[in-house]
C-alpha positions in Angstrom: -12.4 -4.3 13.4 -9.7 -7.6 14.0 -8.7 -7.0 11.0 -8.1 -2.9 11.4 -6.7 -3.3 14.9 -4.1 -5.7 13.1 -3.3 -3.6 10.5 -3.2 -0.4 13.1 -0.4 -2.4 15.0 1.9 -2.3 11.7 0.3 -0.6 8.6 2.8 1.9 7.3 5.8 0.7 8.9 7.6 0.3 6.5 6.0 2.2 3.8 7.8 5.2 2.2 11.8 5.4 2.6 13.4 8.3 3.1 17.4 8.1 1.8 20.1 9.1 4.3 18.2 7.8 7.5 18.3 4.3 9.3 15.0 2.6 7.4 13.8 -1.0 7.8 12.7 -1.2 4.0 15.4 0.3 1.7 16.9 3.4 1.4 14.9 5.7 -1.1 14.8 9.2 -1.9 11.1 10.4 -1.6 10.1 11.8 -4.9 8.3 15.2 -4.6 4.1 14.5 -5.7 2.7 17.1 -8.3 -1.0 17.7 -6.9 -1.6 21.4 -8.4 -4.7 19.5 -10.0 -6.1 18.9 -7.1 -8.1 21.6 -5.3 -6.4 23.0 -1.9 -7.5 21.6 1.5 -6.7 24.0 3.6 -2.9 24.4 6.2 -4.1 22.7 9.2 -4.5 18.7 8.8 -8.1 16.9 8.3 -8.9 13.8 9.6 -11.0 12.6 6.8 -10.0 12.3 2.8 -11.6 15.5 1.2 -11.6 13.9 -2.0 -13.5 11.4 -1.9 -16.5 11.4 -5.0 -19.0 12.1 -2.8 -17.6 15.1 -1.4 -15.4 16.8 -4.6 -17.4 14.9 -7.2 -15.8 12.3 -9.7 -14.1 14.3 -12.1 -11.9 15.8 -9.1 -11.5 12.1 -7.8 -10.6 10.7 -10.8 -7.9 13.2 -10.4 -6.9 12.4 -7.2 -6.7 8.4 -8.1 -4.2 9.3 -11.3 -2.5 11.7 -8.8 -1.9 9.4 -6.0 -1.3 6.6 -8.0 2.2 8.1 -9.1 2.8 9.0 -5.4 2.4 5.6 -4.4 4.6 4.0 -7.0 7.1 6.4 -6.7 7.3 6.4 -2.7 5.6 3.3 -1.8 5.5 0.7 -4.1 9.2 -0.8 -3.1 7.8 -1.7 0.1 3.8 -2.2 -0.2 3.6 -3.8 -3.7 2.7 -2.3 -7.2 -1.0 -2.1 -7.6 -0.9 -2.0 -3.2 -0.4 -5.9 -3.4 1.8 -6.2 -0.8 4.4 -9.2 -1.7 5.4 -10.0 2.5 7.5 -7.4 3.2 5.1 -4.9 4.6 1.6 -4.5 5.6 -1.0 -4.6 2.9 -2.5 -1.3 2.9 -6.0 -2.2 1.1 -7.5 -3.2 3.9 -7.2 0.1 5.5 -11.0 1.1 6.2 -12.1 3.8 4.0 -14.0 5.1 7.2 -12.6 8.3 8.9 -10.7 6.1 11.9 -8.7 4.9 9.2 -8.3 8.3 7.5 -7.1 9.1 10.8 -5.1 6.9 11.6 -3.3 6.6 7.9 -2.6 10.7 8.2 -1.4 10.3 11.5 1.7 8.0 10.4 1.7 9.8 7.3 3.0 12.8 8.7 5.0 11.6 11.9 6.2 8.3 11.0 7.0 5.5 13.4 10.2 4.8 15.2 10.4 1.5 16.8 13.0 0.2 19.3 15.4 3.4 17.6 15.0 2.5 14.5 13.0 4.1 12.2 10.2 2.1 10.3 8.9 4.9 8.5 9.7 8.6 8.4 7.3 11.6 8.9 6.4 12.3 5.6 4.0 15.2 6.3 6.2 18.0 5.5 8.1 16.4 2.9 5.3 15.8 0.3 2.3 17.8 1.8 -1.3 16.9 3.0 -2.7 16.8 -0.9 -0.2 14.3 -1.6 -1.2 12.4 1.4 -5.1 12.5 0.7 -4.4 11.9 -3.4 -2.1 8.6 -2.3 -5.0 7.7 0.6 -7.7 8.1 -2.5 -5.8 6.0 -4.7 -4.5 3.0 -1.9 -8.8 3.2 -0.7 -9.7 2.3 -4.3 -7.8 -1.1 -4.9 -9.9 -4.1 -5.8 -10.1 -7.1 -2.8 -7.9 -10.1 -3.8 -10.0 -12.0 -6.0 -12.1 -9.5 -6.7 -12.3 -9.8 -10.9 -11.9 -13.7 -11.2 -15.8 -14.6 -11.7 -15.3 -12.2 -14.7 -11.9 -13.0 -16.2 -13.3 -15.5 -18.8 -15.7 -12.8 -20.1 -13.4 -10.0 -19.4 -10.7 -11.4 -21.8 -13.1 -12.5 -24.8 -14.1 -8.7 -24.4 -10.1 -7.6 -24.5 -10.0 -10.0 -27.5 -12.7 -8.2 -29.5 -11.4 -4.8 -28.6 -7.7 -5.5 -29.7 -9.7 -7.1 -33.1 -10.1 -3.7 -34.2 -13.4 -5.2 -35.2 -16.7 -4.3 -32.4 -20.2 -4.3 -33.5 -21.4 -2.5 -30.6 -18.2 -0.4 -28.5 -21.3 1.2 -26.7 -22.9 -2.2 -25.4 -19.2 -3.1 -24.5 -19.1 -0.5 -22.3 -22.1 -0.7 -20.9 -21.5 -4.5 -20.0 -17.7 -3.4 -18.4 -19.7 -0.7 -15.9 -22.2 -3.6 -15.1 -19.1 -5.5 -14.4 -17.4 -2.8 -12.7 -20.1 -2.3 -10.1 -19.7 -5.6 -8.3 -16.4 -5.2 -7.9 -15.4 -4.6 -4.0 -12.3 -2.9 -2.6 -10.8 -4.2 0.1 -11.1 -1.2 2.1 -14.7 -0.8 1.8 -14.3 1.9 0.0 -18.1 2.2 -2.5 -16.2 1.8 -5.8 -13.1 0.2 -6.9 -10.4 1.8 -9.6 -10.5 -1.5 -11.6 -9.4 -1.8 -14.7 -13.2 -3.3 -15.8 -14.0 0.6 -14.7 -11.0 2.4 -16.3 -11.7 0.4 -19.8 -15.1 0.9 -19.2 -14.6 5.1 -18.8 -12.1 5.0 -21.4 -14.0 3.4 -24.3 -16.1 4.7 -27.0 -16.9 4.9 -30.6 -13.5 6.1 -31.8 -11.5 3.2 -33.0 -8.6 4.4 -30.7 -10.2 3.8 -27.5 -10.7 0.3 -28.3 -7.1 -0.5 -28.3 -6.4 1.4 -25.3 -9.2 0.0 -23.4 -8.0 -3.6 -24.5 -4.5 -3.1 -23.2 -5.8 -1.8 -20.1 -7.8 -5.2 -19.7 -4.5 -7.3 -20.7 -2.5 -5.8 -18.3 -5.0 -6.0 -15.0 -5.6 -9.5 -16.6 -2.1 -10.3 -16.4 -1.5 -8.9 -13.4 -4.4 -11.4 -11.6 -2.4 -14.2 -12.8 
């Protein structure tokens, strides 16, 4: 709760800039967030994500993740980090409980914004890119591993990369296999049940076509990198 009440003092204030208008993080123009994918939640505004797996299943989360992942790097990103790894300048917003006060709270700046002493920290973004937009970006931001979370696995977690971009595996299917075992310890920061990690997105990606393997390694090299 500390750690909620911290981030409720300043989460979002600088997130998303809106060109034209007196920001405290940048001047960008908020780009529009294509969410016909996703199915429609209604005109008046929820407190709680609708799309979380438990409640839209994981096909339509999935969805949601890819979906407010762009949304995020296109509007967000500048000021909360790439990946939601905030560098300093603004809050980080993984540790944003994945709990409905946080949905609450997280829709309430998203669609009014905050002004402090005149000036604007972060504009009302609600009519601008839409409340599926908002919910596909929380999805996405709610699925970021914890700091830390892969490094007990990045020794094994690179041999396995290695094999993959090989072009030669015995066994893709025990691979895969041994990346969702992997996958399933590692935390978000938000609490959130599973994390989008890239042990889980190799591990959904690969299989017995040769193809795979080489997309699934790259997606290992890069979150590998990325730790470092």
């Amino acid at each position: 709760m500390q750690k909620l009440a911290l981030i409720a003092a300043t989460t979002l204030a600088g997130t998303l800039t809106l060109g034209g208008m007196a920001i405290g993080h940048g001047d960008v123009t908020p780009q529009p967030v294509n969410t016909e994918a996703l199915p429609d939640v209604g005109e008046e505004w929820l407190i709680e994500n609708p799309y979380r797996a438990e409640a839209v299943g994981e096909e339509t989360w999935l969805k949601a993740i890819e979906i407010g992942a762009s949304g995020y790097t296109q509007n967000c990103a500048r000021c909360h980090g790439l990946g939601v790894v905030s560098g300093g300048l603004a809050p980080d917003l993984r540790y944003l409980e994945a709990a409905e006060y946080g949905d609450e709270w997280y829709v309430e700046r998203f669609r009014h914004g905050m002004t402090q002493n005149g000036i604007t920290k972060m504009p009302a973004f609600g009519e601008l890119l839409g409340q599926k937009a908002a919910w596909a970006i929380r999805t996405y931001v709610e699925t970021r591993p914890d700091d830390g979370a892969l490094d007990d696995h990045a020794t094994r977690l690179g041999a396995i990369r290695d094999e993959l971009l090989s072009g030669s595996v015995a066994d893709p299917e025990a691979l895969k296999v041994e990346l969702a075992d992997i996958a399933a310890t590692v935390e978000t920061g938000s609490g959130a049940p599973i994390a989008d990690s890239v042990a889980f997105e190799a591990s959904r990606i690969l299989s017995d076509d040769q193809a795979t393997w080489k997309q699934a390694g790259d997606i290992l090299t890069v979150g590998l990198s990325a730790a470092h």
